[in-house]
C-alpha positions in Angstrom: 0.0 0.0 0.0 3.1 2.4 1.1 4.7 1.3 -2.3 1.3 2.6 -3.9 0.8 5.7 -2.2 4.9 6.5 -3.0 4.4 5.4 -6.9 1.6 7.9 -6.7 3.2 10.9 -5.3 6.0 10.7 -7.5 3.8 10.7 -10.8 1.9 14.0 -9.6 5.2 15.6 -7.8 6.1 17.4 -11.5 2.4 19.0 -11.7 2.8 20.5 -7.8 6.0 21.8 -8.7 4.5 23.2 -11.2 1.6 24.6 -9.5 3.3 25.8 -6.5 6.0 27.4 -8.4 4.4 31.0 -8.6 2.6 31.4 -4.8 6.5 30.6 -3.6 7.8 33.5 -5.8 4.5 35.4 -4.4 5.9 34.8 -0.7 9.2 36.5 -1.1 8.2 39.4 -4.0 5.2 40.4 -1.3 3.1 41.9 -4.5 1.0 43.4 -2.2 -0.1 47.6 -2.9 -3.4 49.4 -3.2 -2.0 50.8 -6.5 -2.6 50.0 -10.1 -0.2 48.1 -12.2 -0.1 48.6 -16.1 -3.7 48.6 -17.0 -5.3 46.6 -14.5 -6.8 49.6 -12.4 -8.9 49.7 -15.3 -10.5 46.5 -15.2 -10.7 46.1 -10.9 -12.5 50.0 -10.8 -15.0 47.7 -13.6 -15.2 44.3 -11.0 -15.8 46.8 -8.2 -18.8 48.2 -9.7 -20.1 44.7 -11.3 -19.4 43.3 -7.3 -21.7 46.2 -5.8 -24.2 46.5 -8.6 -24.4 43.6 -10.6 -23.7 45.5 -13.8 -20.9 45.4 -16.3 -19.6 49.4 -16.8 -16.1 49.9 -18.7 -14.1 53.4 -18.2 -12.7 54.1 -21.0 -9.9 52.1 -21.4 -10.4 48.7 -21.4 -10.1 47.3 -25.0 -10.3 43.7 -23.8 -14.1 42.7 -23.3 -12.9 41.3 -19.8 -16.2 39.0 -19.6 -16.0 36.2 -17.2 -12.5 37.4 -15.8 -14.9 40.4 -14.2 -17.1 38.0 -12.4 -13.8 36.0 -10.7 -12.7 39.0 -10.1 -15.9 40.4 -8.3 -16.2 37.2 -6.4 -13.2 37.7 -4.8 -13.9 41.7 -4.1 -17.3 40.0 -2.9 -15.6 37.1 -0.5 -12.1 39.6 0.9 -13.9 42.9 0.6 -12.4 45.6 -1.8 -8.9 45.6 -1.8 -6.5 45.8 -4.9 -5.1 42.7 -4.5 -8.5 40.5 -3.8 -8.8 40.4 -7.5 -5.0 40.1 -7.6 -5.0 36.8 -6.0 -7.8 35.7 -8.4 -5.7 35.8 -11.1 -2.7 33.9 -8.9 -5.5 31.1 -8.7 -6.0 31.2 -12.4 -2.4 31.2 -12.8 -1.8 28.4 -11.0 -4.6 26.0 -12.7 -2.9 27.3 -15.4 0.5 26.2 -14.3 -1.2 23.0 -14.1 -2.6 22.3 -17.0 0.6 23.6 -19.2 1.9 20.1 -17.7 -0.5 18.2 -18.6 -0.7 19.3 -22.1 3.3 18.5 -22.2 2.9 15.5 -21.0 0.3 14.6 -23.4 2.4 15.3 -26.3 4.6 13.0 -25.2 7.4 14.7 -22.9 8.3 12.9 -19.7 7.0 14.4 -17.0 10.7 16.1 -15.5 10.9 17.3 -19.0 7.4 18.4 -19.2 8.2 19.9 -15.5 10.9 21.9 -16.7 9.9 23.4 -19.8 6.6 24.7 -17.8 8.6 26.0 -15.7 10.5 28.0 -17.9 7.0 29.3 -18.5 5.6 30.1 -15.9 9.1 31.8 -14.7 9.7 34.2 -17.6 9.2 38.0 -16.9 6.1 38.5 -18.8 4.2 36.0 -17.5 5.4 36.0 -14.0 4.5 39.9 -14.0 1.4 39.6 -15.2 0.4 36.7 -12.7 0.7 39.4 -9.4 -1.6 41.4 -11.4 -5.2 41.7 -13.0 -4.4 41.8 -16.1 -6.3 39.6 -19.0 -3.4 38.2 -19.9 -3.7 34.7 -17.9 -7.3 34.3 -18.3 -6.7 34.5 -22.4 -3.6 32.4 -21.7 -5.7 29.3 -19.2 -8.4 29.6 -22.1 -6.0 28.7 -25.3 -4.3 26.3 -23.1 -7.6 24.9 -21.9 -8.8 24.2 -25.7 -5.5 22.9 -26.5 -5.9 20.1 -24.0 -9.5 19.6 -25.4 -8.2 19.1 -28.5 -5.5 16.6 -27.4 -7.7 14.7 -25.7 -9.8 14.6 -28.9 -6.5 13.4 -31.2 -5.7 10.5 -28.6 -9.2 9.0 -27.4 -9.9 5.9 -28.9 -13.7 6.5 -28.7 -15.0 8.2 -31.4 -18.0 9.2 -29.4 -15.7 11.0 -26.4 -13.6 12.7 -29.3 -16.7 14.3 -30.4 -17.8 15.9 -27.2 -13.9 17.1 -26.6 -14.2 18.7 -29.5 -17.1 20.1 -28.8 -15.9 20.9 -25.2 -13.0 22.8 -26.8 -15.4 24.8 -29.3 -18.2 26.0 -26.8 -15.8 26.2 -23.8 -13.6 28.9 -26.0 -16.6 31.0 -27.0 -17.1 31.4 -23.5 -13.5 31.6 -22.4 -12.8 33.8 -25.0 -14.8 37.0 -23.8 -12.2 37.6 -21.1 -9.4 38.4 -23.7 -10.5 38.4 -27.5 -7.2 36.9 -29.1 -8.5 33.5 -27.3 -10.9 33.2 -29.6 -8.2 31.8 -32.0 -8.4 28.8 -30.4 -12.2 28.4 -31.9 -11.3 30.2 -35.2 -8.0 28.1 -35.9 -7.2 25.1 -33.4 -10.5 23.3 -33.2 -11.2 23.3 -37.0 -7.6 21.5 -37.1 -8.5 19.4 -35.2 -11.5 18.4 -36.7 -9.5 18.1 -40.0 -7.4 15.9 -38.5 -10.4 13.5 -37.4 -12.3 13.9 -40.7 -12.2 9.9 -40.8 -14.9 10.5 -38.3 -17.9 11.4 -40.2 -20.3 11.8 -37.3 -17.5 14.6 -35.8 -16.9 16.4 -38.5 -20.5 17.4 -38.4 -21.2 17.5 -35.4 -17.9 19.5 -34.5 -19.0 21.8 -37.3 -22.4 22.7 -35.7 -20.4 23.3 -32.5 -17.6 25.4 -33.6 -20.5 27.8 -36.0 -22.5 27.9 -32.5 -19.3 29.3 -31.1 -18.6 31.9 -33.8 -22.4 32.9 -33.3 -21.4 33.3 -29.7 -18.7 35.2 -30.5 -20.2 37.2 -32.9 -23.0 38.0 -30.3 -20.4 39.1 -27.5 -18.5 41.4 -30.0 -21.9 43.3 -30.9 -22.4 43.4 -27.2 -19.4 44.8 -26.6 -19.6 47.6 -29.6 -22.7 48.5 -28.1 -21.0 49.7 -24.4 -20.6 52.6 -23.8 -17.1 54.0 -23.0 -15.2 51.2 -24.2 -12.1 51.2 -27.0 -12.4 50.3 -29.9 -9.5 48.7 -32.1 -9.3 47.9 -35.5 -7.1 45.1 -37.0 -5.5 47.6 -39.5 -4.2 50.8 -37.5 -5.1 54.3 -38.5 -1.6 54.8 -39.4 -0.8 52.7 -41.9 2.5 53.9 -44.1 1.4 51.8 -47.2 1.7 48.3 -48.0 5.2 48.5 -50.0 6.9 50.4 -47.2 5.0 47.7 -44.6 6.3 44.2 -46.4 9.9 45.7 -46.8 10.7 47.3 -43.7 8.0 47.0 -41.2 7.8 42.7 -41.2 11.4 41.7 -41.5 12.1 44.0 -38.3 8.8 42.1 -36.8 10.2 39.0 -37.8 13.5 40.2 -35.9 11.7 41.3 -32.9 9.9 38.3 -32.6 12.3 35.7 -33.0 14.8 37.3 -30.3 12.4 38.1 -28.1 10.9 34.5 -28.0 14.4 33.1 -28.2 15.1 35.4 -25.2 12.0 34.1 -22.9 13.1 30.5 -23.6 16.8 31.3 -22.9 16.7 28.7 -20.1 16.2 25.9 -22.2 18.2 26.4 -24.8 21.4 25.0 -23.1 19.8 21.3 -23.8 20.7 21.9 -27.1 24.6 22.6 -26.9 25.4 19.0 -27.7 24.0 19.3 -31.1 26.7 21.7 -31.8 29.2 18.6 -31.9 27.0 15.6 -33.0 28.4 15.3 -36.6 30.7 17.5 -38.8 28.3 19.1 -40.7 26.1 21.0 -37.5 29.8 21.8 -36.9 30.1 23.8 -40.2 26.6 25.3 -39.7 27.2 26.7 -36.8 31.0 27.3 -36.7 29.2 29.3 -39.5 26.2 30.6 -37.8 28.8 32.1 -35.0 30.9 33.7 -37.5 28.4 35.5 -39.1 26.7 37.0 -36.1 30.1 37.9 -34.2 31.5 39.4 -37.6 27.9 41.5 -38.3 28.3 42.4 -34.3 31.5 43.4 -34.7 31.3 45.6 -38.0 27.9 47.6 -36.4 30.2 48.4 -33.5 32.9 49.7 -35.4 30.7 51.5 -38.1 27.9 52.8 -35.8 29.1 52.4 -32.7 28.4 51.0 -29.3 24.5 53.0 -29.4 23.7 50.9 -32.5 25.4 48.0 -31.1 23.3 48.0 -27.6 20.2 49.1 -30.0 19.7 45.9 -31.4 20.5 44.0 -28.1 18.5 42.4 -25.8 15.7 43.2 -24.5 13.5 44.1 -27.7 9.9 44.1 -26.1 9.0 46.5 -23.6 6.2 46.6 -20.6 8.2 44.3 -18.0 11.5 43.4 -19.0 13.4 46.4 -19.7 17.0 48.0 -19.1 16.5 49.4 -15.7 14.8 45.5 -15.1 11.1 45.1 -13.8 9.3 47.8 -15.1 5.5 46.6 -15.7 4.0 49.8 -16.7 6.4 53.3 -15.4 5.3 56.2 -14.8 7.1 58.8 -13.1 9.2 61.9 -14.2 13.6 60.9 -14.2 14.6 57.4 -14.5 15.2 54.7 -12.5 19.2 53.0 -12.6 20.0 51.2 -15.6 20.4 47.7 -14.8 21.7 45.9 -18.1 23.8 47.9 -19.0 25.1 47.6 -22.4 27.7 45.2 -21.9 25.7 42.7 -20.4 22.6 42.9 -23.1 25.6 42.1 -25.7 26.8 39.3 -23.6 23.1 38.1 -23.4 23.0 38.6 -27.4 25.6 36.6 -28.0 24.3 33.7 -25.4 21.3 34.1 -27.7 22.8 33.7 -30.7 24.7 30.7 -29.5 21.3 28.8 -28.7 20.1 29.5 -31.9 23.0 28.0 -33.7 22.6 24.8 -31.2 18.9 24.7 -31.9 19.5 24.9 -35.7 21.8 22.1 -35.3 19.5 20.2 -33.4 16.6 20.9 -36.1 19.0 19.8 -38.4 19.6 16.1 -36.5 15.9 15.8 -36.3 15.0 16.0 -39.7 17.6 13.3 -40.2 16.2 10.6 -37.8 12.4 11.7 -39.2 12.5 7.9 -40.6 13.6 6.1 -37.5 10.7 8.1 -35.6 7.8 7.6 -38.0 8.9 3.8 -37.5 8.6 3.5 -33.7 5.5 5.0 -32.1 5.7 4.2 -27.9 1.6 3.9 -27.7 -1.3 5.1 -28.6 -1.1 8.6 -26.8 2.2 9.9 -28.8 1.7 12.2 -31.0 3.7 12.4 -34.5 5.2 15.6 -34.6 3.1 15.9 -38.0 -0.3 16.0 -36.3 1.5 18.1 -33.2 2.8 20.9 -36.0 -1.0 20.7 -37.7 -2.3 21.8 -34.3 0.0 24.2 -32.5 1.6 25.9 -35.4 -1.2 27.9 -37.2 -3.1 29.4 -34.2 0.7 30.8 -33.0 1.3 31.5 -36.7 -2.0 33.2 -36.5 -1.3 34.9 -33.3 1.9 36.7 -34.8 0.0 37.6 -37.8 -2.5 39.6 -35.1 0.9 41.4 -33.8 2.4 42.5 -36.4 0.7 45.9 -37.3 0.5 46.2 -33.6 4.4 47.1 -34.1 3.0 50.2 -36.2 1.7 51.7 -32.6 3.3 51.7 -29.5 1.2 48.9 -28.8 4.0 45.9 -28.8 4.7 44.5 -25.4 6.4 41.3 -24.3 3.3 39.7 -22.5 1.8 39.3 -25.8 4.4 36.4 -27.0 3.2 34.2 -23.9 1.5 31.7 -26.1 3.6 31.5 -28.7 6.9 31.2 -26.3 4.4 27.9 -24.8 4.3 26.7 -28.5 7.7 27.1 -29.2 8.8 25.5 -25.4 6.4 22.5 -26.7 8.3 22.0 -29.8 11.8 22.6 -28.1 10.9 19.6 -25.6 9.9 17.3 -28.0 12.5 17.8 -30.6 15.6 17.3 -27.7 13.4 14.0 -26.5 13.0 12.4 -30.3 16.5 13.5 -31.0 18.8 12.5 -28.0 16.1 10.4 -26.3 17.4 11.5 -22.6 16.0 13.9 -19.7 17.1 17.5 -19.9 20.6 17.7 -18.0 20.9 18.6 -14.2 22.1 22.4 -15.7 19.0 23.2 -17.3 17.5 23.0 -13.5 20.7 25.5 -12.0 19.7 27.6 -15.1 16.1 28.2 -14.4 16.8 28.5 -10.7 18.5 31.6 -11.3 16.1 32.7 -13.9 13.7 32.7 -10.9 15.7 34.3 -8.2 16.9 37.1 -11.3 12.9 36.9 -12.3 11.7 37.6 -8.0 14.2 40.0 -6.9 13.3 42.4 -10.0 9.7 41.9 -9.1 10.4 42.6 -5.2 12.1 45.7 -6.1 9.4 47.0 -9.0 6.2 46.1 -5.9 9.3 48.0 -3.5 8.7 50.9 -5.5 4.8 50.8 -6.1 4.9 50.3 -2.6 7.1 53.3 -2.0 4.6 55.6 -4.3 1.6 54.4 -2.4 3.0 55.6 0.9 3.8 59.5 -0.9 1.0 59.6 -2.7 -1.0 58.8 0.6 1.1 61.3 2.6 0.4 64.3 -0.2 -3.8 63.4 0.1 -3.2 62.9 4.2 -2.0 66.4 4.4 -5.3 68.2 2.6 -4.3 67.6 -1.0 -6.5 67.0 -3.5 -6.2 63.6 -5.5 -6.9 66.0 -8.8 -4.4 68.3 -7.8 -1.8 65.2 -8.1 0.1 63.6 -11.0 0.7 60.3 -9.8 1.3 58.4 -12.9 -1.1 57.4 -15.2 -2.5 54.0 -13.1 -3.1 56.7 -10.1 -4.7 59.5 -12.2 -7.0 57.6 -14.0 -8.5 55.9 -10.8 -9.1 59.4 -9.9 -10.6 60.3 -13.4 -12.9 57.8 -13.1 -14.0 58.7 -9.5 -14.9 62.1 -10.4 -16.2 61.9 -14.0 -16.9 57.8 -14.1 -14.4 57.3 -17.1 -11.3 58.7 -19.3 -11.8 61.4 -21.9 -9.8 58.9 -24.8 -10.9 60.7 -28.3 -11.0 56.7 -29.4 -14.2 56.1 -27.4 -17.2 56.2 -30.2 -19.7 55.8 -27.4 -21.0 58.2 -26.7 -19.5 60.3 -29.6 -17.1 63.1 -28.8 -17.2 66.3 -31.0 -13.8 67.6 -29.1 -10.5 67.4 -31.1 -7.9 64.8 -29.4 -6.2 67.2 -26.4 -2.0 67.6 -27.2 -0.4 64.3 -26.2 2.1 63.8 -23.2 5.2 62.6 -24.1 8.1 61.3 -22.4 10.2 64.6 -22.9 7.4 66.2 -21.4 9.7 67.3 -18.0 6.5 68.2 -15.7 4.0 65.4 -17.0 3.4 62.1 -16.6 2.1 59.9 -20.0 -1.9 60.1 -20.8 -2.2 62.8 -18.8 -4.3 64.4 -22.1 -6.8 61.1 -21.0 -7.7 62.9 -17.9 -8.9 66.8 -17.7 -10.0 66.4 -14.3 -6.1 66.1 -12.8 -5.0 70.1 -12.4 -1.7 69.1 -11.2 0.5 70.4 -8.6 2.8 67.7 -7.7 3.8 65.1 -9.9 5.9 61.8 -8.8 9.6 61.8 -9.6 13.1 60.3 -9.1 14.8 63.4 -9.6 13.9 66.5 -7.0 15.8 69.5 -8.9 12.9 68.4 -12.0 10.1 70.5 -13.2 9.6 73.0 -10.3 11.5 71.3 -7.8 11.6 69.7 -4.5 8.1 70.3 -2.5 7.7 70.7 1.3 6.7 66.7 1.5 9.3 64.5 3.0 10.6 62.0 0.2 10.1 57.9 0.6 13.0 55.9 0.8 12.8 52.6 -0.2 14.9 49.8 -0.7 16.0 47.1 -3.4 18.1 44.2 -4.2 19.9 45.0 -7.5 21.9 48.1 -7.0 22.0 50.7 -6.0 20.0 49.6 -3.1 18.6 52.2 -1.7 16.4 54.9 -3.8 14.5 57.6 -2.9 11.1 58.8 -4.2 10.2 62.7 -4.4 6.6 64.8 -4.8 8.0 67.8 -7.0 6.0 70.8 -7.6 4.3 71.6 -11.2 5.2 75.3 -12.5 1.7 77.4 -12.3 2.2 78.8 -15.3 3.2 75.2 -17.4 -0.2 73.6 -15.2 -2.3 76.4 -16.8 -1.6 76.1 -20.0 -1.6 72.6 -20.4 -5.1 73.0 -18.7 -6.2 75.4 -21.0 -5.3 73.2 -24.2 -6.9 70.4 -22.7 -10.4 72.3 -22.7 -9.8 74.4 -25.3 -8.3 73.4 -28.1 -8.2 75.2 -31.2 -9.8 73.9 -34.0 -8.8 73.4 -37.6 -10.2 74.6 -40.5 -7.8 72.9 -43.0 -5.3 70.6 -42.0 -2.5 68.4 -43.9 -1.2 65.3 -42.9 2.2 64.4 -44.4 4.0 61.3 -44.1 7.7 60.3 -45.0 8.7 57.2 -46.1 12.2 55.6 -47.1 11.8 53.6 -50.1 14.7 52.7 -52.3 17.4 54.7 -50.8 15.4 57.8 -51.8 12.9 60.0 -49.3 9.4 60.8 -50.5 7.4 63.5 -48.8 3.4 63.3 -49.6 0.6 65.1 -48.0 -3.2 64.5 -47.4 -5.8 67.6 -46.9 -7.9 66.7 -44.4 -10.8 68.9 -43.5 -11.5 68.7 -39.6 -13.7 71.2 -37.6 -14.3 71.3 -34.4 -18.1 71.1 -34.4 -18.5 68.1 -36.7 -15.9 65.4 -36.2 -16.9 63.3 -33.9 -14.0 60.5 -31.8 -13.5 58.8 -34.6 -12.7 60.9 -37.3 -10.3 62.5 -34.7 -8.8 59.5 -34.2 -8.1 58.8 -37.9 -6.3 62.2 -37.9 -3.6 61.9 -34.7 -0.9 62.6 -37.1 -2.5 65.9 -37.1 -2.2 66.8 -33.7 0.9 69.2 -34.0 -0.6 71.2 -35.8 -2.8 72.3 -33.1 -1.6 74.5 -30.5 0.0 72.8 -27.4 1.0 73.7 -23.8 4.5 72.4 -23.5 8.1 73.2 -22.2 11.4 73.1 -22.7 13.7 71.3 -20.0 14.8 75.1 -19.6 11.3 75.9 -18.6 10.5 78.4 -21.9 7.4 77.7 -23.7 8.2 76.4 -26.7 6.7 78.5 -30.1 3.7 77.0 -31.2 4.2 75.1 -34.8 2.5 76.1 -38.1 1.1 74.2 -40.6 4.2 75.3 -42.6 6.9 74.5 -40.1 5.3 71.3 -39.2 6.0 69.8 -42.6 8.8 67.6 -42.9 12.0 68.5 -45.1 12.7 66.8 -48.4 
């Protein structure tokens, strides 16, 4: 019975790992703060209202539909009471089940279980989605729903009933309708995964109908929810095709090859850790010698000539990291929002040295893709059971809906839209193939290394998360301090997370000109940069914030240091102790930045002009657009942001002189 009990344990001892892997990392990076993080003040100020009335009502900013994440969420505002991090830890239960289920899936494409263990790991441990797990954002719901279908589908490839195969598939097809509404890009799983499958089992007459039926009952669903959601009022709306678009030549020729770039470092980058399995490919035969003897030439050689001919800026340009919203030079960054900067912490050296690790895995896994294709007739020989996949049918169903996925991102890249938590499923794709490519192809368990390696990806991964929640923290207590001593919350820039909480407590949502419901006839407010020295980002989102003090790591910035006593907090990369300072906004630079935010001037006659690089040779081209005030409602205003310095704008110099207000003559590019 002991024996039993022992045998037991050890089968499910990978999955707990697994599944206790993240609330151990919660214990030591305490993400505990009553402060927003990156977007998700957006959707708990939504869960707070659907937990006291019952009612769904977005602010305007949400652009995910939220759906059944909002009800999880409000169950846990309902059980803990209202609290920032009640919702929190609902999504560090989703993560977890999650966690979970990323096993099993590995294991049902035929991993072992320590392999399985490990490459979920490398998951769950990576910075996007370990920074997204301590917050609210949509991110794991989307990422438990494509994961969940996945293993529907699975389960569907490898029953031997044709009966059960049928309702798995249609499990998978009505369970990702649903699933879907809390992040939209889920729905791939119904539009992509599940009709793969069901061309894979079109032997099966009786599912291929009847899996048809379900998966068009799911679009219908979706359908519905989207018309649902169009219909809300102050909610985001975004198209497929940004506004922006610089032409299809110019896109294809220089916009996808630097997506391609982007996206293949950044996803080699997350799966860093498990790239070392592949070194012994590198001196399996003479030929993976060649390539990537090769392969290391090239890249040290192209390193070496853009340091010598542009210098060590380009050099460190096209370094690691190349995604930003949580991994970032000065580390953990989630979503900043103060005036100065915080210490650089990979500093340029060590992003090259992380480069060139990079490029070293890629010449092993090369090698290694280059030994599998060669034992591709031994393997389709020797199938171990009934439950093994061949990596065929595993290619059919993983590689379009990531294919399809990337396709979603890449005019995202036109838009300061592209962040790092958006490669989460495809990095789980590409971690599934990486296990099961070393297992065919060497036929061993990942080496003791790999474990040492993502060990210290975790402690790296936790200490910059301690030290971003140190500093939310450390914001919390001087923003708390500035209203404790009689100041206004609209009379404080505290970043955009703590500004638009307090936009939406006074008016009940943002002023975005993006919103079409209700239509807007006001012209898009002057945008805040980040050369802006006295603002904050998306301060133009919220009118209601007059601001006097504004959030800074510098205290000689803007106006200066204020009569509030600066937080010190501390950290464990260097340096370790940092200080946090309220400086005060200019009068003068706060009235006129108000002023253009309720009156802005309008435009009889505007041009937009555009210039594009094509050929070696620059071409400047203009658009009249005809705007007024009165008649162009959010989403004509929208459709003309390139516009927007034409119009006058409150904004200084870092020497504090008001810069002279541009033309429609001076604001045209040279040629």
């Amino acid at each position: 019975m002991n024996n039993v009990v022992i045998k037991r344990l050890q089968s499910v001892l990978p999955t707990l790992i697994c599944i206790l892997a993240l609330p151990v990392c919660a214990i030591w990076v305490h993400p505990w703060v009553e402060l927003g993080i990156v977007d998700d003040w957006s959707y708990i100020q939504t869960a707070r209202i659907l937990a006291n009335t019952g009612h769904i009502a977005y602010n305007g900013w949400a652009t995910a539909m939220l759906g059944w994440q909002l009800y999880v969420g409000a169950a846990f505002i309902k059980l803990l009471g209202f609290s920032f991090t009640a919702p929190r830890l609902a999504t560090l239960v989703v993560a977890m089940a999650t966690a979970g289920l990323v096993h099993r899936v590995f294991t049902r494409l035929g991993i072992s279980a320590w392999n399985a263990a490990a490459a979920t790991l490398v998951l769950l441990l990576s910075p996007p989605f370990m920074a997204v797990t301590f917050s609210f954002m949509s991110d794991i719901y989307g990422m438990l729903v494509s994961i969940g279908c996945c293993y529907c589908c699975l389960r569907a490839l490898q029953s031997c009933d044709q009966h059960r195969s049928t309702l798995w598939v249609c499990t998978a097809a009505i369970s990702t309708a649903v699933g879907g509404t809390a992040r939209q890009i889920s729905w791939l799983g119904l539009l992509v995964m599940v009709p793969c499958t069901i061309w894979l089992l079109r032997k099966n007459r009786s599912l291929v109908w009847k899996g048809t039926l379900a998966t068009l009952a799911g679009i219908a669903m979706m359908t519905a929810s989207l018309r649902w959601f169009d219909q809300q009022p102050y909610i985001i709306s975004e198209h497929l095709i940004p506004s922006a678009w610089p032409g299809t030549r110019y896109f294809v020729i220089h916009s996808v090859p630097y997506f391609i770039r982007l996206s293949v470092g950044e996803l080699l980058l997350l799966a860093m850790p498990l790239l070392l399995v592949f070194a012994p490919a590198l001196f399996r035969s003479k030929l993976t010698k060649i390539v990537a003897t090769g392969w290391l030439l090239f890249s040290l050689t192209a390193l070496l000539y853009i340091h010598k001919t542009h210098g060590i800026g380009k050099l460190a340009a096209i370094s690691v990291p190349y995604m930003f919203n949580n991994l970032w030079y000065t580390g953990m960054e989630y979503f900043p929002s103060y005036l100065g900067s915080q210490p650089v912490l990979l500093t340029t050296g060590v992003r090259v040295a992380l480069t060139i690790f990079l490029i070293l895995g890629g010449a092993a896994l090369i090698s290694t893709l280059w030994l599998f294709v060669q034992k591709q007739s031994q393997l389709a020989k020797a199938r171990p059971d009934h439950l093994s996949l061949d990596m065929r049918t595993v290619s059919i169903l993983l590689l379009p809906c990531a294919m399809a996925s990337l396709l979603i991102l890449m005019p995202r890249m036109l838009s300061p839209g592209l962040t790092d938590r958006y490669y989460i499923f495809p990095e789980f794709v590409l971690l599934a193939f990486a296990a099961l490519i070393h297992q065919q192809t060497f036929g061993r368990q990942f080496p003791i290394a790999v474990w040492g390696l993502i060990l210290a990806v975790a402690i790296i991964d936790t200490a910059g998360l301690r030290d971003a929640f140190a500093l939310f923290r450390a914001q919390d207590k001087l923003l708390s301090e500035l209203t404790s001593q009689g100041v206004r919350r609209t009379a404080i820039d505290g970043g955009s997370q703590y500004n638009g909480w307090t936009e939406t407590e006074v008016t009940g949502h943002l002023s975005d000109p993006r919103m079409i419901n209700p239509r807007s006839t006001a012209l898009p407010p002057p945008e805040i940069t980040e050369d802006d020295p006295c603002h904050t980002r998306f301060l133009q989102l919220t009118p209601s914030i007059h601001s006097q003090y504004v959030v800074s790591f510098d205290p000689t910035t803007c106006g200066g240091a204020s009569r509030f006593a600066p937080v010190v907090f501390h950290t464990f990369f260097g340096p370790h102790v940092r200080t946090l300072y309220a400086v005060r906004v200019p009068p003068e630079t706060n009235q006129q930045v108000v002023a253009a935010f309720h009156n802005p001037e309008p435009l009889v006659t505007a041009r937009r002009y555009s210039a594009t690089t094509l050929t070696g040779r620059k071409r400047c081209r203009y658009v009249d657009r005809r705007c007024s005030r009165a008649s162009k409602d959010s989403r004509s205003a929208s459709r003309f942001r390139a516009s927007r310095t034409l119009r006058a704008r409150a904004s200084t110099s870092p020497s504090g002189n008001v810069r002279p207000q541009p033309s429609i003559a001076s604001a045209r590019p040279p040629c």
